[in-house]
mmCIF file of the C-alpha atoms, coordinates in Angstrom:
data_MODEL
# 
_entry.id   MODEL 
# 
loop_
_atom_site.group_PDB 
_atom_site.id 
_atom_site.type_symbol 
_atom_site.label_atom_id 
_atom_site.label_alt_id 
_atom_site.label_comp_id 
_atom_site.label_asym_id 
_atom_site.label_entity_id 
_atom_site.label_seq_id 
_atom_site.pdbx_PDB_ins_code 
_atom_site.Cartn_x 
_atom_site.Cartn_y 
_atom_site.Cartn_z 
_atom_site.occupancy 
_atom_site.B_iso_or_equiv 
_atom_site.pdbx_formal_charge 
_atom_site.auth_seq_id 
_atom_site.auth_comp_id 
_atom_site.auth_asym_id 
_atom_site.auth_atom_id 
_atom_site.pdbx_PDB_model_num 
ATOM 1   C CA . UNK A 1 1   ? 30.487 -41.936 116.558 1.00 0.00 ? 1   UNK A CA 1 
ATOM 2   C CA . UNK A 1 2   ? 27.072 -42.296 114.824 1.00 0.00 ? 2   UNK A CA 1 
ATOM 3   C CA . UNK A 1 3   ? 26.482 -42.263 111.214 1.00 0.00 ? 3   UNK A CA 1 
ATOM 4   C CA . UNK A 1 4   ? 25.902 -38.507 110.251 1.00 0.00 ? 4   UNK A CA 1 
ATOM 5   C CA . UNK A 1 5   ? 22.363 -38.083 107.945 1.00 0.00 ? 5   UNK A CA 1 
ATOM 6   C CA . UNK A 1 6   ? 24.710 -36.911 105.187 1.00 0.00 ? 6   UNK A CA 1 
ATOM 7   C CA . UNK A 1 7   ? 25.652 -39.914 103.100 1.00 0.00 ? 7   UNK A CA 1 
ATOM 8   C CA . UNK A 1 8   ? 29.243 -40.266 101.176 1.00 0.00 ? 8   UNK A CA 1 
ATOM 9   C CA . UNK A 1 9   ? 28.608 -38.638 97.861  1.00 0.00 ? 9   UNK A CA 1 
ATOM 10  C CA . UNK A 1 10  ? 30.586 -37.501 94.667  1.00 0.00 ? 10  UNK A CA 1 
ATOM 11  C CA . UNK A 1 11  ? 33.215 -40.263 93.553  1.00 0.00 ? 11  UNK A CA 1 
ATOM 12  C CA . UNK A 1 12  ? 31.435 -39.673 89.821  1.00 0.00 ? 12  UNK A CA 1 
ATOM 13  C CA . UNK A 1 13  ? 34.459 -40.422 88.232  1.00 0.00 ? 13  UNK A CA 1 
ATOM 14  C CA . UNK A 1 14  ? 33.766 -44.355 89.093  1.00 0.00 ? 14  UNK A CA 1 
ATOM 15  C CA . UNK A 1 15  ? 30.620 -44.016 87.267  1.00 0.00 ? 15  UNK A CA 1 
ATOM 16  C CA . UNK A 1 16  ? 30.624 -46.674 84.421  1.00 0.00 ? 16  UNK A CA 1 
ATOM 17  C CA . UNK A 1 17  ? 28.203 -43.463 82.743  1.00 0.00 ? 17  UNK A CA 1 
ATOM 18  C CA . UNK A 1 18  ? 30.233 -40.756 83.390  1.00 0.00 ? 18  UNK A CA 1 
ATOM 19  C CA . UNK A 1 19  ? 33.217 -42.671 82.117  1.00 0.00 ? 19  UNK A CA 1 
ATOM 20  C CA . UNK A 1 20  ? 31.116 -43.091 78.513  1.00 0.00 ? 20  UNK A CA 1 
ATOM 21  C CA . UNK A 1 21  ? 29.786 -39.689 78.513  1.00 0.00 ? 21  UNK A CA 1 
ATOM 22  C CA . UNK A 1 22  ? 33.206 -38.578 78.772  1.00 0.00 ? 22  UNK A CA 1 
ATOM 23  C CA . UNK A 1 23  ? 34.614 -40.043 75.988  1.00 0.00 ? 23  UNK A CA 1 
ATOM 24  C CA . UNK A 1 24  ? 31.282 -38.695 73.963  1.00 0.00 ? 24  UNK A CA 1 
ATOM 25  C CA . UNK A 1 25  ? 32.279 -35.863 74.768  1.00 0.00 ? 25  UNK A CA 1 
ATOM 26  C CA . UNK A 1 26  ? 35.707 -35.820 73.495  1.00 0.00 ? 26  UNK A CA 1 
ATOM 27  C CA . UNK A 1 27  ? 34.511 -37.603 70.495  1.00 0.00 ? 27  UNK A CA 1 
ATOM 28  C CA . UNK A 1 28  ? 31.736 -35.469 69.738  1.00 0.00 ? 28  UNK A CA 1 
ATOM 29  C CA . UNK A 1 29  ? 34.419 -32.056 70.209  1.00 0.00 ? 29  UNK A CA 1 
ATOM 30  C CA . UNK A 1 30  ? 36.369 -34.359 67.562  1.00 0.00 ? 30  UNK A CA 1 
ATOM 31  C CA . UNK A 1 31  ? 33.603 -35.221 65.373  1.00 0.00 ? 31  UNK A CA 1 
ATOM 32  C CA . UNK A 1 32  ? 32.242 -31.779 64.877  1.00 0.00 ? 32  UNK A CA 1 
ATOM 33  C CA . UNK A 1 33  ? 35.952 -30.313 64.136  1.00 0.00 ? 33  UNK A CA 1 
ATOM 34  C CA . UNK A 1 34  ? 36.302 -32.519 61.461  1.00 0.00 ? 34  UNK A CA 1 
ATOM 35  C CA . UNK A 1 35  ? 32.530 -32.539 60.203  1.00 0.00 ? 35  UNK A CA 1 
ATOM 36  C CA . UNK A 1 36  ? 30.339 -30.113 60.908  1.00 0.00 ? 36  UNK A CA 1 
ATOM 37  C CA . UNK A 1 37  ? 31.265 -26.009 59.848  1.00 0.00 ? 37  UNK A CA 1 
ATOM 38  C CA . UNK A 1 38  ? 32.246 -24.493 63.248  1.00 0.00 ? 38  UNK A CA 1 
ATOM 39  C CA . UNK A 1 39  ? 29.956 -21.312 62.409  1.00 0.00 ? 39  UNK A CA 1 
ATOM 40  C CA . UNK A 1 40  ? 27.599 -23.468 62.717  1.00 0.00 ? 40  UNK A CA 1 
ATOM 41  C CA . UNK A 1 41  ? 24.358 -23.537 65.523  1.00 0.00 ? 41  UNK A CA 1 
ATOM 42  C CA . UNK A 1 42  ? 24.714 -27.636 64.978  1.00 0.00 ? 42  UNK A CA 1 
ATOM 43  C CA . UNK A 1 43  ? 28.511 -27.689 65.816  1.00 0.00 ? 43  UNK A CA 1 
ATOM 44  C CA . UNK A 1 44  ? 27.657 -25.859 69.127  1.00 0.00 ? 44  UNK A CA 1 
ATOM 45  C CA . UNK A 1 45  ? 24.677 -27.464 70.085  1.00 0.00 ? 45  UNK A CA 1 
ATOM 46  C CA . UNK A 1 46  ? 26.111 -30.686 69.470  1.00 0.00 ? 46  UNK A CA 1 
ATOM 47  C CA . UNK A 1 47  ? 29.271 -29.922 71.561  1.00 0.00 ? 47  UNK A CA 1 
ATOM 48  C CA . UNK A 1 48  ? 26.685 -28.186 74.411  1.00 0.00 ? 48  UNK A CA 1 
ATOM 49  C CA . UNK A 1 49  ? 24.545 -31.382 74.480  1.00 0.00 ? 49  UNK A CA 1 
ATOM 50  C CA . UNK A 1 50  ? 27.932 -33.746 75.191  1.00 0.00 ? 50  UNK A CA 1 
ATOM 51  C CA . UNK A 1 51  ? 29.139 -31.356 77.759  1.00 0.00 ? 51  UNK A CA 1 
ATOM 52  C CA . UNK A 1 52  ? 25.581 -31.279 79.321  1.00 0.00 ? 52  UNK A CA 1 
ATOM 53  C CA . UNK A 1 53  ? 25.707 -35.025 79.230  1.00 0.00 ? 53  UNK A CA 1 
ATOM 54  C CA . UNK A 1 54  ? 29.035 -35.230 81.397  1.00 0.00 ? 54  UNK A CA 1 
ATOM 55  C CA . UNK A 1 55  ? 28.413 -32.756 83.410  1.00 0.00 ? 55  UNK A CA 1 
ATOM 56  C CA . UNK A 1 56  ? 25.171 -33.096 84.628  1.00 0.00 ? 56  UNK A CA 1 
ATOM 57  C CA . UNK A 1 57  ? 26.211 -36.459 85.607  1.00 0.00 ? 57  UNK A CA 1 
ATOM 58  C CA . UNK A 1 58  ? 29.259 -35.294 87.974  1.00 0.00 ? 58  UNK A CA 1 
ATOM 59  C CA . UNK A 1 59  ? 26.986 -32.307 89.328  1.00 0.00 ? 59  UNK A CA 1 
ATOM 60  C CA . UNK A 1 60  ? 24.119 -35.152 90.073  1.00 0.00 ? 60  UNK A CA 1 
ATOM 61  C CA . UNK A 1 61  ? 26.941 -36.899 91.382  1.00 0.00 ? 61  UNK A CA 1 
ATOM 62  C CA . UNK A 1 62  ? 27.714 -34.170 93.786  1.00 0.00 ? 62  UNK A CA 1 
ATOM 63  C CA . UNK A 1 63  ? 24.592 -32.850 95.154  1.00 0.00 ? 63  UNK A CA 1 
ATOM 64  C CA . UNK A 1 64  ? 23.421 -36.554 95.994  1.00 0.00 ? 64  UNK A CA 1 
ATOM 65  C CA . UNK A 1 65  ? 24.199 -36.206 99.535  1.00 0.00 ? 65  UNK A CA 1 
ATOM 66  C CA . UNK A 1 66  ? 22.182 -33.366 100.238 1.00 0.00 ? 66  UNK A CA 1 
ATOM 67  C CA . UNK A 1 67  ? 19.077 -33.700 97.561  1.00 0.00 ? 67  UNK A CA 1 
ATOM 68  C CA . UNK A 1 68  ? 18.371 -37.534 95.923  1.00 0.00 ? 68  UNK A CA 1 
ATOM 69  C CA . UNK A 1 69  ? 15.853 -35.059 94.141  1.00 0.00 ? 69  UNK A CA 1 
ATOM 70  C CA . UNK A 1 70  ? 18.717 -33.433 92.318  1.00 0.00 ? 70  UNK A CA 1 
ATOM 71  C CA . UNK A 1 71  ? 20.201 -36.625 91.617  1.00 0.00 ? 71  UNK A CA 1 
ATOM 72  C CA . UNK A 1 72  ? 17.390 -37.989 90.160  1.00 0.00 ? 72  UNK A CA 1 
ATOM 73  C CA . UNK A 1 73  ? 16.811 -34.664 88.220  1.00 0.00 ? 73  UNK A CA 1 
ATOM 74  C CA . UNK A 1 74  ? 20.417 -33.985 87.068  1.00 0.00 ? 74  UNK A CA 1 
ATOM 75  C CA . UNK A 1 75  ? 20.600 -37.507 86.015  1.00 0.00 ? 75  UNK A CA 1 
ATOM 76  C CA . UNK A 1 76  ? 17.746 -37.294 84.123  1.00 0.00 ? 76  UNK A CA 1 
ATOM 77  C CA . UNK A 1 77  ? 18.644 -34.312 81.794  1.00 0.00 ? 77  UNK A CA 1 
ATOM 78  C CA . UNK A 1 78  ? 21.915 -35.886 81.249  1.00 0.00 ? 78  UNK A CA 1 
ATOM 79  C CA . UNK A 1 79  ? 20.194 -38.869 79.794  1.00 0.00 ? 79  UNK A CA 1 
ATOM 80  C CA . UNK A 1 80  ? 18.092 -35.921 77.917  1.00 0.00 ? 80  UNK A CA 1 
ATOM 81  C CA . UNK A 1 81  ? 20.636 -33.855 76.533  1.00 0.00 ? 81  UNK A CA 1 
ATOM 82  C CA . UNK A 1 82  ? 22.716 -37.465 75.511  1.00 0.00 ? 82  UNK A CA 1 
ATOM 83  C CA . UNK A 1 83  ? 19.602 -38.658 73.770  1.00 0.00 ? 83  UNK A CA 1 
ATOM 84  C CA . UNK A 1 84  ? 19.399 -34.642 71.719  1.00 0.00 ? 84  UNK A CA 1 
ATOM 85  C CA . UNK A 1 85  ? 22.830 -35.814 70.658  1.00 0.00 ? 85  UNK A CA 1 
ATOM 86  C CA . UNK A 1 86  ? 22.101 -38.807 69.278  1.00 0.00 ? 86  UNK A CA 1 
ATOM 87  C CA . UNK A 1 87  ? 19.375 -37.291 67.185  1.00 0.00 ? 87  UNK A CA 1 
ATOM 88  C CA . UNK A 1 88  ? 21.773 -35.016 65.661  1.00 0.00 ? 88  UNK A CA 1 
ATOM 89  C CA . UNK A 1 89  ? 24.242 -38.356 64.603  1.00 0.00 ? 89  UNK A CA 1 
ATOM 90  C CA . UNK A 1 90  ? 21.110 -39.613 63.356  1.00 0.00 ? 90  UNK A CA 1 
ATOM 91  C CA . UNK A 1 91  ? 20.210 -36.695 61.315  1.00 0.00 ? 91  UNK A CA 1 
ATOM 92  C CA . UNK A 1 92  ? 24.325 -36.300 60.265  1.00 0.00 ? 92  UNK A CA 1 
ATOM 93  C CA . UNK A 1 93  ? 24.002 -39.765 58.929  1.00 0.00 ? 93  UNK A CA 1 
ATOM 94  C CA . UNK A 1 94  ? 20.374 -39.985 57.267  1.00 0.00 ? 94  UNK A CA 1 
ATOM 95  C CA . UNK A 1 95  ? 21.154 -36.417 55.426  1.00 0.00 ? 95  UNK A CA 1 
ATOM 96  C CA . UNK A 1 96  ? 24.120 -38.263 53.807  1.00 0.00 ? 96  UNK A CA 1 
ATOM 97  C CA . UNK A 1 97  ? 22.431 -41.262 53.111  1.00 0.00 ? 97  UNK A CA 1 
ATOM 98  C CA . UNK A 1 98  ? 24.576 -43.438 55.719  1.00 0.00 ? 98  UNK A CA 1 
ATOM 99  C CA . UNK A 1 99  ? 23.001 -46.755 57.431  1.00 0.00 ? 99  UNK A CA 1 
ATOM 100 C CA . UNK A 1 100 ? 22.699 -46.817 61.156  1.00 0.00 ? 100 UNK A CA 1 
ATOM 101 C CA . UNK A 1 101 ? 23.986 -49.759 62.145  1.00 0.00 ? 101 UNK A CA 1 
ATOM 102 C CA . UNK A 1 102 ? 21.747 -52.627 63.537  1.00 0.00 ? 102 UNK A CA 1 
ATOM 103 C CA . UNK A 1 103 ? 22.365 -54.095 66.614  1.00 0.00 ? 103 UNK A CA 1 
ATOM 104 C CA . UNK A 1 104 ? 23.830 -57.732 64.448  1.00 0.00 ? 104 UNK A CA 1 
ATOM 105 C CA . UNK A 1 105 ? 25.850 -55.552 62.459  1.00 0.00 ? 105 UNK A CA 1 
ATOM 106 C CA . UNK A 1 106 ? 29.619 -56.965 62.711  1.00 0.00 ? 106 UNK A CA 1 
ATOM 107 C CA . UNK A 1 107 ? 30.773 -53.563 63.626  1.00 0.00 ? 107 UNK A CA 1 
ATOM 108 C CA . UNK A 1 108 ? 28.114 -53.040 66.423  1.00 0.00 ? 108 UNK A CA 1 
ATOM 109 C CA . UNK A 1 109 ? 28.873 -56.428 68.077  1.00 0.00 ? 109 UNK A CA 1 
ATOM 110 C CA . UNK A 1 110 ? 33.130 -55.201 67.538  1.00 0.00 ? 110 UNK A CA 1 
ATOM 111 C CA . UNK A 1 111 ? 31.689 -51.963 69.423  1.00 0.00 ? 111 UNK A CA 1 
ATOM 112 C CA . UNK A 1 112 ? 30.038 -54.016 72.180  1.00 0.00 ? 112 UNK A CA 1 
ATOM 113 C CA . UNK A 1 113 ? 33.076 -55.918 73.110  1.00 0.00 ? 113 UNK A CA 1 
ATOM 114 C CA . UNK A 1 114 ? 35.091 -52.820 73.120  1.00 0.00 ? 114 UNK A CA 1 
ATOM 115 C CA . UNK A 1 115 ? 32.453 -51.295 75.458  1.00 0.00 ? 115 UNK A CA 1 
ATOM 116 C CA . UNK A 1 116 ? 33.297 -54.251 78.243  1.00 0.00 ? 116 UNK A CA 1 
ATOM 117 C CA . UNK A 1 117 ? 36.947 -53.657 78.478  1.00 0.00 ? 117 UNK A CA 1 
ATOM 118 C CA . UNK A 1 118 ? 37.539 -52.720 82.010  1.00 0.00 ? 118 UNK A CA 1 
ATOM 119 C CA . UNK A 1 119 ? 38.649 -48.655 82.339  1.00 0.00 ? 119 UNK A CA 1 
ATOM 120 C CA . UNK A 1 120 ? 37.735 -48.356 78.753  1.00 0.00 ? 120 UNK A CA 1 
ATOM 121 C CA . UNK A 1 121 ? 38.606 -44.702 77.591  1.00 0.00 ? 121 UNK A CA 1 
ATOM 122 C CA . UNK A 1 122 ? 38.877 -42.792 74.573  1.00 0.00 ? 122 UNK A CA 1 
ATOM 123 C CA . UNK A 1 123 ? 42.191 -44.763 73.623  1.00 0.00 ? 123 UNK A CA 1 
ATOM 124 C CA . UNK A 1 124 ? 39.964 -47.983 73.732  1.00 0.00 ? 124 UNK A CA 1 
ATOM 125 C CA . UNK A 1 125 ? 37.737 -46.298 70.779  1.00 0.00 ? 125 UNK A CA 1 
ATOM 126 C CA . UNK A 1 126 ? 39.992 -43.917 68.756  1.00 0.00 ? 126 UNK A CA 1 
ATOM 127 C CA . UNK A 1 127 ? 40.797 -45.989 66.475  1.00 0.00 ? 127 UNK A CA 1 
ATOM 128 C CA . UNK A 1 128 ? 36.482 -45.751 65.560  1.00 0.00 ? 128 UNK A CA 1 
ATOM 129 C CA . UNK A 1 129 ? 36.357 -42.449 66.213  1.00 0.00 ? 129 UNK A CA 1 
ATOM 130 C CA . UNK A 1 130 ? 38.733 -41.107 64.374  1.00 0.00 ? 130 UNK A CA 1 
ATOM 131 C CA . UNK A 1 131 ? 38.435 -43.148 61.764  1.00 0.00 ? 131 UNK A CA 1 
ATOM 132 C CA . UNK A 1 132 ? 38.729 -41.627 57.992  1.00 0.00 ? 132 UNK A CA 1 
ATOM 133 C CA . UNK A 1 133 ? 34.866 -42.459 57.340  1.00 0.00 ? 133 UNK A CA 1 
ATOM 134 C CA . UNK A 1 134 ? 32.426 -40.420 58.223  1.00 0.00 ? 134 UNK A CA 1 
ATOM 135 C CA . UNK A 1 135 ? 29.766 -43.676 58.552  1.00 0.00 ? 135 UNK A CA 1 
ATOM 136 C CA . UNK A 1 136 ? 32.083 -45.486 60.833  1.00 0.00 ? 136 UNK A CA 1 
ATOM 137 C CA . UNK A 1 137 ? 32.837 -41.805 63.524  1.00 0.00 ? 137 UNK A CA 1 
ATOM 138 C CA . UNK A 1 138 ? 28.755 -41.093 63.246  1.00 0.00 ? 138 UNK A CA 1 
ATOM 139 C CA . UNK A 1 139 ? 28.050 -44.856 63.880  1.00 0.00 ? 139 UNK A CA 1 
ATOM 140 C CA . UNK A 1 140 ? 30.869 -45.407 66.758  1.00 0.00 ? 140 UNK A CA 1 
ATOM 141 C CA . UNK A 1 141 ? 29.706 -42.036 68.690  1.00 0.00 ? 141 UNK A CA 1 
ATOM 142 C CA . UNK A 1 142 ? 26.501 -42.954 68.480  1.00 0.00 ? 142 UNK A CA 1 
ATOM 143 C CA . UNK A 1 143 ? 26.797 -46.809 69.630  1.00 0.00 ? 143 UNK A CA 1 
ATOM 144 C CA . UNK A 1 144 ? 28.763 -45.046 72.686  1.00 0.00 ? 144 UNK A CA 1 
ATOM 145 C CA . UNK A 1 145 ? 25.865 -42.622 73.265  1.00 0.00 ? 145 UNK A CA 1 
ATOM 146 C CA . UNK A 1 146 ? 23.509 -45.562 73.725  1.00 0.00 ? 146 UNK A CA 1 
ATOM 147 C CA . UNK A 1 147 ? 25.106 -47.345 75.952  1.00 0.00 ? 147 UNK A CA 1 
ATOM 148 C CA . UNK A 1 148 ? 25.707 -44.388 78.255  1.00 0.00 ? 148 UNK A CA 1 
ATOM 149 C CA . UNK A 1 149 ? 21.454 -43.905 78.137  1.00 0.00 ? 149 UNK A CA 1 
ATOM 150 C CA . UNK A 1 150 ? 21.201 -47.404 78.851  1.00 0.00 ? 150 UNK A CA 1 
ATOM 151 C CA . UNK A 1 151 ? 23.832 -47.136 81.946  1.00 0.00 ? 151 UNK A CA 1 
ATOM 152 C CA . UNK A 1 152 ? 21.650 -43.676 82.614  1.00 0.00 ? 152 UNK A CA 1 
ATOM 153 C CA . UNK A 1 153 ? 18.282 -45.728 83.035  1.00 0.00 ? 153 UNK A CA 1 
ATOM 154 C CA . UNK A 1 154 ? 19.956 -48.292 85.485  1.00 0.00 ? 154 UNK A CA 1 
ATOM 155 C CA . UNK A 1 155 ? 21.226 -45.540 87.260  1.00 0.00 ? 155 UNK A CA 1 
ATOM 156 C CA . UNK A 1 156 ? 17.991 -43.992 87.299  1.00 0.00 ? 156 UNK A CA 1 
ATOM 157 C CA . UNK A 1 157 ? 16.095 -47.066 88.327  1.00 0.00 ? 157 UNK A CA 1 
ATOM 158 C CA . UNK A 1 158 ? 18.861 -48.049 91.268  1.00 0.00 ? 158 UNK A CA 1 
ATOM 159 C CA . UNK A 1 159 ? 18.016 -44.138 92.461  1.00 0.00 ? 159 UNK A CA 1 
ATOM 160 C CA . UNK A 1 160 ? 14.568 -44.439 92.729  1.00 0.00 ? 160 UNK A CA 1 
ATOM 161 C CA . UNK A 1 161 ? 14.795 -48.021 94.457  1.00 0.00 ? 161 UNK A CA 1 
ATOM 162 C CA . UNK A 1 162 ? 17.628 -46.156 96.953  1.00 0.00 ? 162 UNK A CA 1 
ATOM 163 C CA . UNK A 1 163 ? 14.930 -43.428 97.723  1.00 0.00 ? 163 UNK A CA 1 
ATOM 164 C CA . UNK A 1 164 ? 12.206 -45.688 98.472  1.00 0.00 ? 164 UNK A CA 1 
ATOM 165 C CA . UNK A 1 165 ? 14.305 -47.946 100.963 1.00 0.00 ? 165 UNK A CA 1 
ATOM 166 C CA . UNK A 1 166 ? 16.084 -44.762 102.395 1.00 0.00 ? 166 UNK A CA 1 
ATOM 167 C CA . UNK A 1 167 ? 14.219 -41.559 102.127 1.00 0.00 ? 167 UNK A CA 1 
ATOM 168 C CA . UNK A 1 168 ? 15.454 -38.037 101.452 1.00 0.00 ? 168 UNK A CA 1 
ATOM 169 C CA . UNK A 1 169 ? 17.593 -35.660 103.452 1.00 0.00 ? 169 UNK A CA 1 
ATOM 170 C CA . UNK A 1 170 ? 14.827 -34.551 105.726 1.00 0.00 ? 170 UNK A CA 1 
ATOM 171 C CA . UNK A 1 171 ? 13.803 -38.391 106.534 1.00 0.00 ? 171 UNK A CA 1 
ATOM 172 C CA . UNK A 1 172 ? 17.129 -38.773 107.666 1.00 0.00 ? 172 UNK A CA 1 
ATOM 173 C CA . UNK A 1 173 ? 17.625 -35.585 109.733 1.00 0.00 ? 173 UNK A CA 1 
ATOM 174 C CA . UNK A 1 174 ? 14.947 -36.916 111.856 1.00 0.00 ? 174 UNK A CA 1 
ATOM 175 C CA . UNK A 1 175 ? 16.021 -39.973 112.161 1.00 0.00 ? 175 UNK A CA 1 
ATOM 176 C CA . UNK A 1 176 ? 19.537 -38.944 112.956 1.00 0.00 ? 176 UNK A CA 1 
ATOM 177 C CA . UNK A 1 177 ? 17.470 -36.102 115.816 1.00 0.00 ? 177 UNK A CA 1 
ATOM 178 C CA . UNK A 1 178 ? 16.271 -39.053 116.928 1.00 0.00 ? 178 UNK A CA 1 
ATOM 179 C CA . UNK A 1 179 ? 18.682 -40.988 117.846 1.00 0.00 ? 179 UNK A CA 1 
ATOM 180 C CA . UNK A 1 180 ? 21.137 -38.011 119.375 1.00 0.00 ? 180 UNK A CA 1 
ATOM 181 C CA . UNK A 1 181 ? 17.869 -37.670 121.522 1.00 0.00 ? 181 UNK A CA 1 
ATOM 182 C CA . UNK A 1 182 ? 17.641 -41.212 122.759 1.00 0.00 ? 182 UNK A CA 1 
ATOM 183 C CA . UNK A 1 183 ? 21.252 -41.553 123.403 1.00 0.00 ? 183 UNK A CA 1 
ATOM 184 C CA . UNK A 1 184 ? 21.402 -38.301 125.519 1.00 0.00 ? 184 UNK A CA 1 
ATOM 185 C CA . UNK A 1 185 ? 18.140 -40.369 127.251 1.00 0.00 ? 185 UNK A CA 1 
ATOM 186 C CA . UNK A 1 186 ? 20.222 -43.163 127.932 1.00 0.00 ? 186 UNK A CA 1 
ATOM 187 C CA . UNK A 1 187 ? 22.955 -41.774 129.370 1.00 0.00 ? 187 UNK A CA 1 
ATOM 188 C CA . UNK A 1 188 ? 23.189 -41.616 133.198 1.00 0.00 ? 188 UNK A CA 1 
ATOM 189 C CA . UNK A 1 189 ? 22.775 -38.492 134.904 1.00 0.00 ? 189 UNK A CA 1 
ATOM 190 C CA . UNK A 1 190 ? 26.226 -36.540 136.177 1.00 0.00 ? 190 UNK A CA 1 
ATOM 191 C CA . UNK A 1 191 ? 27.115 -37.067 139.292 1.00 0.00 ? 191 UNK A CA 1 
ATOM 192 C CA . UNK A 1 192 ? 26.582 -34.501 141.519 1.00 0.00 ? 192 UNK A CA 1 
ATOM 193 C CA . UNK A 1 193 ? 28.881 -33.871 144.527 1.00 0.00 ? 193 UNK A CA 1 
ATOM 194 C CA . UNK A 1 194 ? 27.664 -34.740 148.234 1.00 0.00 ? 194 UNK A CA 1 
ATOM 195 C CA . UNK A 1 195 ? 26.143 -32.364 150.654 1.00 0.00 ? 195 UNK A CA 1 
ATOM 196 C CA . UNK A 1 196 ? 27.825 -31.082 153.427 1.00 0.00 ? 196 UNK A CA 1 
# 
């Protein structure tokens, strides 16, 4: 059987970004719980810009094999709505006079080795997270928030290189016409049954 023009799709759950916006997520649901007034527009804009983070990732995810278009788009306003998110750590820490910490900070490099253990997960970071200091949840979350962006912009960039080398849904219903027409061509005609 030939290839169909619909390519395998979904599987977002292997996503080394999804798997990071996830556990923003269920830090950030954490965070805000223990640090921001739930009445709050902040606590549920914060919370709405997580879940827009994962989600838009898996729905990308989905749609890929009928529209690279939505991929690409979806993709993007995860890496969006993940980079809204950080502003508001940012803002949590600078309006209580906590340091964002530098990339040579000892804590940073701790996160960075945490962030290469294979099926790292929420467990892998709690102990950051959930720690008892406000500086240390803020700066954790938003370490994990920048390296999902940064696994967003590969992402992006392997999309855009995929589209160029294989086109878009319509390039490949035509070429998938195409070839159904010039196997029917090949194929010998039926035979037909003598005359009388």
């Amino acid at each position: 059987m030939p290839e169909g023009f619909i390519p395998p799709h979904g599987g977002y759950q292997s996503l080394l970004a999804y798997q990071k916006a996830l556990v923003v997520y269920d830090a950030t649901l954490r965070f805000c719980d223990r640090y921001i007034d739930r009445r709050s527009r902040t606590h549920d804009q914060m919370v709405q810009a997580a879940r827009s983070g994962k989600q838009n990732i898996l729905e990308g995810s989905e749609a890929s094999g009928t529209s690279k278009e939505t991929e690409i788009k979806l993709t993007g306003v995860a890496k969006a709505s993940l980079k809204e998110l950080l502003e508001d750590y940012r803002d949590f820490m600078r309006n209580r006079g906590i340091e964002e910490w530098a990339p040579d900070h000892r804590y940073a490099q701790r996160l960075r080795r945490l962030n290469r253990t294979p099926g790292a997960n929420y467990d892998t970071f709690k102990k950051g997270v959930e720690h008892p200091d406000p500086a240390i949840c803020a700066n954790v979350i938003a370490g994990l928030i920048k390296v999902t962006c940064y696994l967003l912009d590969q992402q992006l960039r392997r999309l855009e290189q995929d589209f160029l080398k294989q086109g878009g849904l319509r390039e490949r219903m035509t070429r998938a016409r195409l070839e159904a027409r010039a196997r029917e061509q090949r194929q010998p005609p039926p035979h037909l049954p003598r005359q009388p």
